[in-house]
C-alpha positions in Angstrom: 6.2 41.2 -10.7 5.8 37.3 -10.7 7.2 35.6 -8.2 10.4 33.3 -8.6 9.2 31.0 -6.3 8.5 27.4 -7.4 4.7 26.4 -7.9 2.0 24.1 -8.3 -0.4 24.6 -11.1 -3.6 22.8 -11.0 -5.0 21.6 -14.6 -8.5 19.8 -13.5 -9.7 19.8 -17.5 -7.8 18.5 -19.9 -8.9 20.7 -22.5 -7.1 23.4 -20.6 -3.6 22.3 -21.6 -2.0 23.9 -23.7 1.2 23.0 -26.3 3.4 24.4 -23.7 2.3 22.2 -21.1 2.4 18.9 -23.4 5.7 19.9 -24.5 6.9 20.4 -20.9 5.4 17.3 -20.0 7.6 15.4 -22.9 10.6 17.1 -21.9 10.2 16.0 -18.2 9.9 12.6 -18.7 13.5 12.6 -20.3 15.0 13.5 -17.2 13.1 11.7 -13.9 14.2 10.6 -10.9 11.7 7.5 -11.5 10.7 6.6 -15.3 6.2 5.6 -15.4 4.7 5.4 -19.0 1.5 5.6 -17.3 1.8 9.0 -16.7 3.3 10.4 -19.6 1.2 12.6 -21.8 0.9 10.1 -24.9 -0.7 7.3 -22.3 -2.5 9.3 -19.6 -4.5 12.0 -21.7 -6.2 8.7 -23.8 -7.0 7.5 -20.3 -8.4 11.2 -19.2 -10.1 10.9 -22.8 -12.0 7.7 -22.9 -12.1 6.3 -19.5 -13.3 8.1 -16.1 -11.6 10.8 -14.9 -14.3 12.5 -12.5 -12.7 15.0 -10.4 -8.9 14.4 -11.3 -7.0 17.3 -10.9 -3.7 17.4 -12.7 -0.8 18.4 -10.2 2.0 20.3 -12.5 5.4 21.4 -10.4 7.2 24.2 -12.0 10.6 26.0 -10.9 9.3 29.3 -11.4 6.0 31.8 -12.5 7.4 32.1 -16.0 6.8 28.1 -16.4 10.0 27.5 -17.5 10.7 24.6 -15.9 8.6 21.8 -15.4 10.0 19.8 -11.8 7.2 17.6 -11.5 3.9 15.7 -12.5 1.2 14.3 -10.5 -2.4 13.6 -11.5 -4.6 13.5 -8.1 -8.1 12.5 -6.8 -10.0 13.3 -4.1 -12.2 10.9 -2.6 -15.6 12.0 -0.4 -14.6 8.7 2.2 -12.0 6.4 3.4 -12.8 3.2 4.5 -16.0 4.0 4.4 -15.9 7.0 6.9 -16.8 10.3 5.8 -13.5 11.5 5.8 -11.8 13.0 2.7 -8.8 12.1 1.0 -6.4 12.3 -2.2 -5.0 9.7 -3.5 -2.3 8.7 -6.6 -5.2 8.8 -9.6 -4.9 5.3 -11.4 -7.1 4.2 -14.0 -8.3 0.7 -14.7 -5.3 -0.1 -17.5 -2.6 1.8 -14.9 -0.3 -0.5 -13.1 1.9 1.9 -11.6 1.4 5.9 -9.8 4.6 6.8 -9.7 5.3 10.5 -10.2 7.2 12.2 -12.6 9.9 14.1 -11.2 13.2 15.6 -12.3 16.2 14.3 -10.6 17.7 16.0 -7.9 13.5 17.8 -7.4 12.5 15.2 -5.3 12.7 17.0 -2.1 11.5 20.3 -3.2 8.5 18.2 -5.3 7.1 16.4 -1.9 7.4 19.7 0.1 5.3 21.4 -2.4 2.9 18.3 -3.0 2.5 18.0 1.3 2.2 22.0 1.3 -1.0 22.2 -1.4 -2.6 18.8 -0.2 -2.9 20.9 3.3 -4.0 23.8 1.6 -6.8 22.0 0.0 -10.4 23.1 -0.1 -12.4 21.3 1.6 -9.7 19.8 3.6 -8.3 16.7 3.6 -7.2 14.3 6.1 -4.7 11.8 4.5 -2.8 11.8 1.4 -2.2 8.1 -0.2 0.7 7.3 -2.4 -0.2 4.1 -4.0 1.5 1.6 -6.6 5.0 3.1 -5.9 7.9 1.6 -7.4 10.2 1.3 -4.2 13.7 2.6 -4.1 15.5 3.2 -0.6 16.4 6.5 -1.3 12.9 7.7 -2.1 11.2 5.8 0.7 14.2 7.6 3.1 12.6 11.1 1.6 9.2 10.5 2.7 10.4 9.3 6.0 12.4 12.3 6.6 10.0 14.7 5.2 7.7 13.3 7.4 10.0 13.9 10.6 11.1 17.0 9.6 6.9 17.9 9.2 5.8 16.0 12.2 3.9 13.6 10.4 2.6 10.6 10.7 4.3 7.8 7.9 3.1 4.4 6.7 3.1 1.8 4.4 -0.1 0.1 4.3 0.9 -2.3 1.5 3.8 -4.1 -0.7 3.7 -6.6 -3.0 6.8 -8.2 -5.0 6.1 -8.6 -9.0 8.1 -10.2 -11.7 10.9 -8.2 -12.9 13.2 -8.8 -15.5 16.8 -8.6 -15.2 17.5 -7.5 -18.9 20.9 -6.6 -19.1 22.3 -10.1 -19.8 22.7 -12.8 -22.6 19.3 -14.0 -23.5 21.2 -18.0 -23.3 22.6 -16.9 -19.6 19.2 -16.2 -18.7 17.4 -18.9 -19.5 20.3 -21.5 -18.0 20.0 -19.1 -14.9 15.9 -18.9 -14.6 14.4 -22.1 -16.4 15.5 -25.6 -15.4 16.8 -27.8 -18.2 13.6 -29.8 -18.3 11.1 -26.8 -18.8 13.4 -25.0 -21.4 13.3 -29.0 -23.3 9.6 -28.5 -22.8 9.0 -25.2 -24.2 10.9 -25.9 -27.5 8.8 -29.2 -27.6 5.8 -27.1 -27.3 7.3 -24.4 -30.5 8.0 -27.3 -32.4 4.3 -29.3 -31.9 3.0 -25.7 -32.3 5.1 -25.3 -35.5 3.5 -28.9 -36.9 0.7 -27.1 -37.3 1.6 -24.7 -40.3 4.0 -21.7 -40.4 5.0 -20.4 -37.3 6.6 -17.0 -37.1 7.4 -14.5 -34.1 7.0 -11.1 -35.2 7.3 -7.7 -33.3 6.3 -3.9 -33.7 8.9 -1.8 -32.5 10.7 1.4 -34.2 8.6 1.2 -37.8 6.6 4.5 -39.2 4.1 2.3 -41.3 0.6 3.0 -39.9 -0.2 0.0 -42.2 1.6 -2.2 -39.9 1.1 -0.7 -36.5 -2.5 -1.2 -37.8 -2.5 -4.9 -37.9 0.1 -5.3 -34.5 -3.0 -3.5 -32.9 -5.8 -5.4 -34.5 -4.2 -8.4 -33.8 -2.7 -8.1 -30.5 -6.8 -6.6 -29.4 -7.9 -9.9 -31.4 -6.2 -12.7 -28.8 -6.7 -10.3 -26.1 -10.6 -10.6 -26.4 -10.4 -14.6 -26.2 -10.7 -16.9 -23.5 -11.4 -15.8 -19.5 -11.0 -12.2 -20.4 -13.5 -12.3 -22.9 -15.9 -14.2 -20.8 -15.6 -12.1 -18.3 -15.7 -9.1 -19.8 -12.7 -7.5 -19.1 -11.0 -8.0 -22.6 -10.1 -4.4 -24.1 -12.7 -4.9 -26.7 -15.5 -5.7 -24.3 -15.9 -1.7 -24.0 -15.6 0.4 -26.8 -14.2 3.6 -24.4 -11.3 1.1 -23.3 -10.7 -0.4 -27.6 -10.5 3.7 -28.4 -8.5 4.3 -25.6 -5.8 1.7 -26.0 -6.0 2.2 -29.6 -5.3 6.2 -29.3 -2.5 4.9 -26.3 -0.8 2.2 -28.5 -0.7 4.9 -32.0 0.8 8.1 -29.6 3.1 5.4 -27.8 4.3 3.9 -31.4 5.1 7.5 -32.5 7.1 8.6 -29.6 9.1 4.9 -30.6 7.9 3.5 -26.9 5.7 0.7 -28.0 6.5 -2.8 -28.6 4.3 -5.8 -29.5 5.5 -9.2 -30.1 3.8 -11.8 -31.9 2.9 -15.2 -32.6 0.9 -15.9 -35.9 0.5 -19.2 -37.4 -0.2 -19.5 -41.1 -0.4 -15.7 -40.9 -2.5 -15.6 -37.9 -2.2 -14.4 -34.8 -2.5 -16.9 -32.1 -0.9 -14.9 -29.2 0.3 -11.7 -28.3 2.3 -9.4 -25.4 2.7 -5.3 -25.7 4.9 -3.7 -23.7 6.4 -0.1 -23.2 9.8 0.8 -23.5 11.1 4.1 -21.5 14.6 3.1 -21.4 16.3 2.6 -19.2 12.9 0.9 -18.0 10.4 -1.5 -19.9 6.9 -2.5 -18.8 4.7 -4.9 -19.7 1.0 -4.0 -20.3 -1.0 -6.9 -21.6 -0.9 -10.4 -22.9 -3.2 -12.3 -24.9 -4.1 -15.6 -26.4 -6.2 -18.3 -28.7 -7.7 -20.9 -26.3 -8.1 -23.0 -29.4 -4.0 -23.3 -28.8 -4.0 -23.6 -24.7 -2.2 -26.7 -24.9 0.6 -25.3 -26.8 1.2 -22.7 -24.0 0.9 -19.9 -26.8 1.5 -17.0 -24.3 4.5 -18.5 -22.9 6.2 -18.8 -25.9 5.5 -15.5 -27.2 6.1 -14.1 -23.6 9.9 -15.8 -24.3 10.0 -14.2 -27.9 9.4 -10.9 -26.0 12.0 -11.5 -23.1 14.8 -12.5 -26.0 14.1 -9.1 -27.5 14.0 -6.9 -24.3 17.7 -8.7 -23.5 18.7 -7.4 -26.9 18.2 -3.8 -26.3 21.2 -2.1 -25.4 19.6 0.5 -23.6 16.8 -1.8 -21.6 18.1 -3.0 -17.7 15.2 -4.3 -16.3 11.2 -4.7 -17.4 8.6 -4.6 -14.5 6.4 -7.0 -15.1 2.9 -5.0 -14.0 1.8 -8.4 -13.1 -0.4 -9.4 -9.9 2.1 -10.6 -7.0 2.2 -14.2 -7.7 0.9 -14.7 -11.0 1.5 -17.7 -12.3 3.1 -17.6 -15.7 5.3 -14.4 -15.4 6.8 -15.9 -12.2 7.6 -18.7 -13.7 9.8 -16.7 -16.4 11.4 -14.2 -14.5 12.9 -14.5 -11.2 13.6 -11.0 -10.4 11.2 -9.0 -8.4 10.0 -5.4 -8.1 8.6 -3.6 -4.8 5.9 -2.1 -5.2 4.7 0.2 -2.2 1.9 2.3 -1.0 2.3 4.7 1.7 -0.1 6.8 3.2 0.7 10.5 5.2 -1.3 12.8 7.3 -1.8 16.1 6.4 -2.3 19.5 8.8 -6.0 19.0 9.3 -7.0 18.6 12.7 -6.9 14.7 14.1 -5.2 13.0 10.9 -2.3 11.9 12.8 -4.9 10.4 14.8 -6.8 9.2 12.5 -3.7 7.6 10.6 -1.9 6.3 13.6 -5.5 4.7 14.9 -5.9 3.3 11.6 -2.3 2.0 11.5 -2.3 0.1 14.8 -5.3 -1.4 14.3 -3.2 -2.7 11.3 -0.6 -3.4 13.0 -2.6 -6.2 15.5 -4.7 -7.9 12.9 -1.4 -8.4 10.1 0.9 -8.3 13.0 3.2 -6.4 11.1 4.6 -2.6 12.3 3.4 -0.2 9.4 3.7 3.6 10.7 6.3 5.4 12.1 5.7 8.7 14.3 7.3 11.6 14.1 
């Protein structure tokens, strides 16, 4: 007779999932504890797809051996060394595009999803000796969980980083924002910019949001890809379209994520064409920005400012939309500019059963501690 107890089920080929398990997957992600788009089916399985995904095993959490609740979801990769010791180790999987690990759980499953996540990381063959939650959207409550957990498990706890991106208050007037975030002289600055810009020919700001036209999400895609291959990016070779894995891959993300009405791109074109672009995703009551591109022929025009205000005017405009997390670099110098807010973003890191990880972690941790000065583990 199967068991009632709750489970992990381990997915390590995507090819393996089945309708079921996508549909689960959807149904989850209307009911978590923390919302991440990067980790819902419609923008990871593109990412398992076109870029690499050696040895990621995908973690799913149901409530009972009948599958009829999914609880949680957790993609996970194990690494041969840490810090370049021989050691082994799982981590959050992130991919190159992914700004944020969170995992998807189900309210309320938080506890029971970290005692089952600790359980099957110590359980692991061959066995690991830390488990590293990365890119963590902070909240106190969660943070208290792992602490506890950690007590309650005699483990050792830390955060080895945090950083503090641009977040987005969006639940105000778009006016009231901009009086409370932009000085007077930089908002007289920007519409002098629009209006030089505007000299130039026809300027409109247009956005993809809710529309079933392919024809249209078409062109928002070719054009948004079209200023994101100019300038640095492009000479450096990190624009989307300096790989044709990452072009499919955003391409295949960007049509699943317009269908499940979670993708917005806004616009600037001139005479028709585009000159600078943002995309974001919208998982109310979160947003997140993803990219932003534009023409260098129009630097002096701050074309990626302006559109990045068409963008913010929009998200205050959504009824449903409280905040946007940036998914910029801490201290990035236009988005910090724009919005004043900020996001923690932490990443912990917690020993397992194996013989000497508590060692290992709290050695690792105070050697932390005396170069940064800063207390980062607590012992349990």
């Amino acid at each position: 007779m199967p068991s009632p107890e709750p489970f992990i089920e381990v997915i390590s080929t995507p090819t393996n999932l089945t309708t079921e398990h996508i549909h689960q997957w959807e149904e989850l992600t209307k009911d978590v504890a923390i919302s991440n788009p990067f980790f819902e089916s419609w923008s990871l399985l593109p990412a398992m797809e076109f870029l690499d995904h050696h040895q990621v095993d995908l973690l799913f959490v149901w409530n009972d051996a009948q599958r009829s609740l999914l609880l949680g979801f957790f993609p996970l990769k194990s690494r041969r060394f840490f810090s370049k010791l021989p050691l082994r180790n799982c981590v959050s999987w992130k991919h190159i595009h992914n700004y944020l690990a969170t995992p998807l759980i189900r309210k309320t499953f938080e506890s029971l999803f970290y005692d089952l996540l600790f359980d099957y990381v110590d359980k692991r063959q061959p066995y690991e000796y830390l488990l590293s939650l990365r890119d963590h959207c902070w909240h106190p409550n969660h943070e208290q969980l792992l602490k506890n957990k950690a007590k309650e498990q005699k483990r050792i706890f830390t955060f080895f980083e945090r950083e503090q991106r641009a977040l987005l208050n969006a639940n105000q007037d778009f006016d009231d924002y901009l009086k409370s975030s932009i000085n007077g002289k930089r908002r007289k600055e920007y519409r002098r910019l629009r209006k030089r810009l505007a000299d130039l020919g026809d300027l409109k700001s247009v956005c993809y949001s809710i529309n079933n036209d392919q024809q249209e999400l078409n062109f928002f895609i070719d054009s948004f890809l079209q200023v994101e291959n100019d300038g640095w990016k492009r000479r450096q070779g990190t624009s989307l379209l300096s790989d044709i894995n990452h072009e499919q891959f955003v391409r295949k993300q960007f049509t699943l994520a317009a269908a499940k009405h979670k993708l917005h791109i806004q616009l600037l074109l001139l005479d028709g064409n585009p000159i600078a672009g943002i995309s974001c995703f919208i998982t109310k009551p979160m947003a997140y920005l993803f990219k932003i591109g534009y023409l260098e022929t129009f630097e002096q025009y701050s074309p990626g400012v302006l559109v990045a205000l068409d963008l913010t005017e929009k998200l205050c405009a959504m009824p449903d939309v409280i905040s946007v997390d940036s998914c910029a670099k801490e201290g990035h110098s236009m988005i910090e500019k724009l919005w004043r807010d900020k996001q923690l973003i932490v990443h912990y890191r917690i020993s397992t059963k194996r013989l000497f990880s508590p060692t290992l972690l709290k050695g690792i941790s105070l050697i932390k501690n005396f170069t940064s000065g800063n207390p980062s583990y607590e012992k349990y």
